[in-house]
C-alpha positions as CSV (number, residue, x, y, z in Angstrom):
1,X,0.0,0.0,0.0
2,X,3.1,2.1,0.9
3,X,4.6,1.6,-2.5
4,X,1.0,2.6,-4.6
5,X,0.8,5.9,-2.4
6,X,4.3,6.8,-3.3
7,X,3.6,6.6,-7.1
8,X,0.2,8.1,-7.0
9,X,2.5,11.2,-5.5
10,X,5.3,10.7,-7.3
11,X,2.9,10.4,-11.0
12,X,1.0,13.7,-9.7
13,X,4.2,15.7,-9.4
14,X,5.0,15.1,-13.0
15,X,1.6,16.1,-14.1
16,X,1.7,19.5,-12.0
17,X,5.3,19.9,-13.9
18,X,4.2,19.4,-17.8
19,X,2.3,22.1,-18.8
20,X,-1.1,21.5,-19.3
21,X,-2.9,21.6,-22.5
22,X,-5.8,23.8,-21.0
23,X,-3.6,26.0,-20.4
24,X,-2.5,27.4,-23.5
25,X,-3.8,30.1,-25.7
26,X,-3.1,31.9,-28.6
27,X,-3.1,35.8,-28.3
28,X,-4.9,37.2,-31.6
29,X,-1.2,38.8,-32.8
30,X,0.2,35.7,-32.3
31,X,-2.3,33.8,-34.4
32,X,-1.8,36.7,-36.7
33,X,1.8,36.4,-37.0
34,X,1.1,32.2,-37.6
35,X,-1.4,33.0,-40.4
36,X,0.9,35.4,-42.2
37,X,4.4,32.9,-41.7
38,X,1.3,29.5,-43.2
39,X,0.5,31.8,-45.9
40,X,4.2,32.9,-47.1
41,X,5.4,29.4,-46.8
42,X,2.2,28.2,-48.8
43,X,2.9,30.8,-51.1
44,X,6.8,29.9,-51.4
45,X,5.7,25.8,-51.7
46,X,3.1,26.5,-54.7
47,X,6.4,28.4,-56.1
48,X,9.0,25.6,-55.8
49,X,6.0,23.1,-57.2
50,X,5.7,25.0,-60.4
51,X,8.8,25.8,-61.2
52,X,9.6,22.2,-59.8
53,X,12.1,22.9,-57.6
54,X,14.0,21.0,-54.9
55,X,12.5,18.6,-53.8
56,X,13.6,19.1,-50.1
57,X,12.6,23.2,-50.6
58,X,9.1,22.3,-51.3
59,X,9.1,19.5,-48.2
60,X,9.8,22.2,-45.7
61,X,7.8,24.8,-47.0
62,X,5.0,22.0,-47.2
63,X,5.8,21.7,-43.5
64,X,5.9,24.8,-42.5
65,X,2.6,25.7,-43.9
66,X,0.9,22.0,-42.3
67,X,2.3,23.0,-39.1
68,X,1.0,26.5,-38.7
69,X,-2.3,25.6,-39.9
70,X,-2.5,22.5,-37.6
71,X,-1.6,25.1,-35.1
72,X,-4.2,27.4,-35.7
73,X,-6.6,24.9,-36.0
74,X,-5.9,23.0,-32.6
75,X,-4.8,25.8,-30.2
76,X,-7.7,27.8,-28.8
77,X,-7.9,31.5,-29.6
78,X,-7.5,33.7,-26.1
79,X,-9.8,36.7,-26.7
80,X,-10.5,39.0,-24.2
């Protein structure tokens, strides 16, 4: 029983210690600022794609842009 209470503390303390996903909000400029950097690196991967490009250009700028908009789209908007 001794052991079980010591985990139970020991598992709580690195739960307190992670931040939590509640917690986190995007500020409107900062969603902003995401929106603009998706829309640029959209903008440069639909560049290299055309013009066909390197290959490893249009990855990242492919990622860039998934990742910002996966961003916005999971991450709650803090207004107020």
């Amino acid at each position: 029983m001794r052991c079980r209470a010591k985990d139970l503390r020991r598992r709580n303390a690195v739960e307190e210690s992670f931040l939590s996903f509640a917690d986190v909000s995007l500020s409107p400029a900062a969603a902003t600022a995401i929106f603009v950097l998706a829309v640029l690196a959209g903008y440069r991967y639909r560049r290299v794609w055309k013009t066909e490009g390197p290959r490893w250009q249009a990855w990242l700028f492919g990622a860039v842009a998934g990742i910002c908009l996966l961003a916005l789209g999971f991450f709650p908007l803090d207004i107020g």
